[in-house]
N, C-alpha and C positions, 0 to 999 in steps of 0.2 A: 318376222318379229315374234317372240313368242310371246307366251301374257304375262312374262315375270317383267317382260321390258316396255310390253306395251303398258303396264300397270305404270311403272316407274316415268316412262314417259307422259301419262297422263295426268302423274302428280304434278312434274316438271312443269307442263305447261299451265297449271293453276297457280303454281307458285312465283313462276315468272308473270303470271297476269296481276297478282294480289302485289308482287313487285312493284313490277309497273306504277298500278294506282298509289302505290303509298302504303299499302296495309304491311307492312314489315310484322305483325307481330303474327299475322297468315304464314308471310313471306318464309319466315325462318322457320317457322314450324312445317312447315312441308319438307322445305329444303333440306332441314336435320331429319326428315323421317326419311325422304329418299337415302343419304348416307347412313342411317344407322340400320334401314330396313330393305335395302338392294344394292349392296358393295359391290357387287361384279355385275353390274348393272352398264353399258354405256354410258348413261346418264350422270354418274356415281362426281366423277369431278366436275361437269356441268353445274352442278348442283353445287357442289365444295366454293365454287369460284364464286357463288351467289352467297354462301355462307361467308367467306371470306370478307367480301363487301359491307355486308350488316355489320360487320364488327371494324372493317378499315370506319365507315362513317358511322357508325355508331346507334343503325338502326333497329330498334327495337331491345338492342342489347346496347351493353355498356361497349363505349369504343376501347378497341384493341389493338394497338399496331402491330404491336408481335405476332398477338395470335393468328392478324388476319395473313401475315406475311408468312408465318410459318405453313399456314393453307394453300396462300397463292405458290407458294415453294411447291407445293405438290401438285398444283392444276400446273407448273409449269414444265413440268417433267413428264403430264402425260401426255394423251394424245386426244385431249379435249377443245374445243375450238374456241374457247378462251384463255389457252393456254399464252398465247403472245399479249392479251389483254393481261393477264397473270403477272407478265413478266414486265410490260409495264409499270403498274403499280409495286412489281419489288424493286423495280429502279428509283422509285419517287421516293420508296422507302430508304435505300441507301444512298440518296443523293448528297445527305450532309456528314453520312455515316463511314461511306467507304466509295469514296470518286470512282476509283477503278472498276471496281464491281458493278456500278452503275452505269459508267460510260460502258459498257461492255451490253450491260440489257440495253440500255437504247439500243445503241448499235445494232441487237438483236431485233428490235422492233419494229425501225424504223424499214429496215427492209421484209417485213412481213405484210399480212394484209389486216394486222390489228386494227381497230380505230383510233386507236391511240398512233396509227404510226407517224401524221404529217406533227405530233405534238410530241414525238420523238424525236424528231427530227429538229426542231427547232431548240430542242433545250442540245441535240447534238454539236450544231452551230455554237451552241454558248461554249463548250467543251473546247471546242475546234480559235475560237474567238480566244479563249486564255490560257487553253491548254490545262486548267486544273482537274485531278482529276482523273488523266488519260497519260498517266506517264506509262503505267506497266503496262496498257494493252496496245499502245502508239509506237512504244520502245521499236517492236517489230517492223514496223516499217522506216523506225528512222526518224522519226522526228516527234514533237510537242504538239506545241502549237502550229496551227497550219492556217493563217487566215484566208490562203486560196479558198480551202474545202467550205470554212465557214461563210467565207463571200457567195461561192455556189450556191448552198444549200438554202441561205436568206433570199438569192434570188428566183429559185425554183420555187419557193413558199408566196415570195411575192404574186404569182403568176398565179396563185389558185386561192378562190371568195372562201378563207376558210379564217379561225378567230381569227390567226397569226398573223394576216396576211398583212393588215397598216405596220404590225410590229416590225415586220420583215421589212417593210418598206424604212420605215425610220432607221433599220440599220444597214440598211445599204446606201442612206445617205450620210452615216457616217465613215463607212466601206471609202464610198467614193469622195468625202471632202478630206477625209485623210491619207488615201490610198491604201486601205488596210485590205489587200490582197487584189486591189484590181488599181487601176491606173489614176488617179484624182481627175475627176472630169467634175466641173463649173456645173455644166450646163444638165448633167444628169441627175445630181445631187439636187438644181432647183426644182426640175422637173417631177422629181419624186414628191419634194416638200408641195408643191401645186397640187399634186392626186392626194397629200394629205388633206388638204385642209376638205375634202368633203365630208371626211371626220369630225366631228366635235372633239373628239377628246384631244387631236393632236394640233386645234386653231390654231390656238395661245401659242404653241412651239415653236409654229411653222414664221407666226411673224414675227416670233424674237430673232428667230437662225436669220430670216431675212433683215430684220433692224440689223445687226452686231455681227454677223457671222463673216468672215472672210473671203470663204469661200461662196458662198451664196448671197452677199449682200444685195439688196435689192430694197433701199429705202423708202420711194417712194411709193413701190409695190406693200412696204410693209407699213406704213403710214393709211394705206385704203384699207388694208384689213385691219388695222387696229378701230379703223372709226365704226369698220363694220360690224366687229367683233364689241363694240361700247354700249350698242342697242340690247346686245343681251346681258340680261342679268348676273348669268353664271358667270361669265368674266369680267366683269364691270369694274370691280375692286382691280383685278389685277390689271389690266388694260389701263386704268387711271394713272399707274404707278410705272406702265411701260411708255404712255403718253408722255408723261412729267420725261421722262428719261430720254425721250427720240426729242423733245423740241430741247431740251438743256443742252443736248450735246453736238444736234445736226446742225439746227439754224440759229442756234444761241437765243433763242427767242425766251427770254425769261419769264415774260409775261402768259405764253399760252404754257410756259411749264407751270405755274404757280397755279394756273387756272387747273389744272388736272390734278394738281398734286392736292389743293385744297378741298376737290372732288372726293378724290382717293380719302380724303378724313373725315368728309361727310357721311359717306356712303355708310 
């Protein structure tokens, strides 16, 4: 390494430390002295893809989507190692903008070793799920919408502790209560809904699908988790309002509905 690159290197890693903690007003002042003070630098779009950032969120500087996109365009064309991270965020950029060109960067992503790839991958599935979006780059193989691919890809996501993973799960219980690319199985669909509820966010769901759902009903399974689900605060109101509703309609029991429902008005 000579000292034009070792210099630049060692800006690099101050700037990505000052990163780090937050000092964005460090951050981008290094990162524009590495570009405007070592172009042929290795470092050069390392650096760019960090600038880029500060202005997608709007650190230090006024936010920019343009600007930062018109950046990440260039770290994605080199041979910098955030260049799959780059392309990335130009897919988030044209996701409402231009489907095609978007479905095309994920797709790009998802099979790279970005970290953005398993969150590529899942808004993939969404593509794959409705087909918007992937008409021109799909055409080539022949079809739109593809809910096999999209069934896969929810279930391979399912399989790994990552945000996605409850998401992925909640929609392969709808995969499988409506057979949307794999075969309607009962007993899988419950199953998933059961590994939800160690969730909080998806309690409340898991014992409606089981009160009312078709395919996964399971009353009195969903009657135990609603009394369990009353002790807590967070759901209290809405739990009151699904109580009043499970005794009007299961056991006709009017009296413990009116007892919940007058709950639900106190609260």
């Amino acid at each position: 390494m000579n000292m034009e690159e070792q210099l630049c290197n060692d800006k690099f890693i101050a700037a990505f430390q000052n990163y780090s903690k937050g000092n964005y007003k460090n951050s981008f002042k290094f990162f524009n002295n590495i570009v405007d003070k070592y172009p042929k630098t290795s470092r050069i779009f390392d650096a760019k893809y960090y600038l880029a950032m500060h202005y997608k969120n709007g650190n230090f500087v006024k936010k920019n989507d343009n600007k930062a996109s018109d950046i990440f365009e260039q770290v994605a064309q080199s041979n910098s190692k955030y260049k799959n991270d780059a392309n990335y965020h130009l897919a988030m950029h044209f996701f409402e903008k231009n489907g095609n060109k978007a479905f095309f960067l994920f797709n790009q992503v998802s099979q790279s070793n970005s970290k953005y790839k398993y969150d590529a991958k899942y808004i993939l599935a969404k593509f794959y799920e409705s087909g918007w979006g992937a008409e021109y780059y799909l055409n080539s193989y022949g079809t739109k919408k593809d809910l096999v691919k999209a069934f896969d890809i929810y279930f391979s996501l399912s399989l790994r502790k990552l945000r996605y993973q409850n998401n992925a799960k909640l929609w392969l219980v709808y995969c499988y209560e409506n057979g949307n690319g794999v075969t309607k199985n009962k007993d899988k669909a419950l199953q998933l809904y059961l590994e939800l509820l160690k969730s909080k966010e998806y309690r409340l769901k898991v014992c409606e699908s089981l009160d009312s759902n078709d395919v996964t009903k399971n009353k009195d399974k969903a009657l135990q988790l609603y009394l369990e689900l009353l002790k807590s605060k967070e759901y209290r109101l809405k739990v009151c309002e699904s109580l009043a509703n499970y005794y009007k309609d299961k056991d006709k029991d009017n009296k413990k509905s009116y007892k919940y429902r007058k709950m639900q008005f106190d609260i």
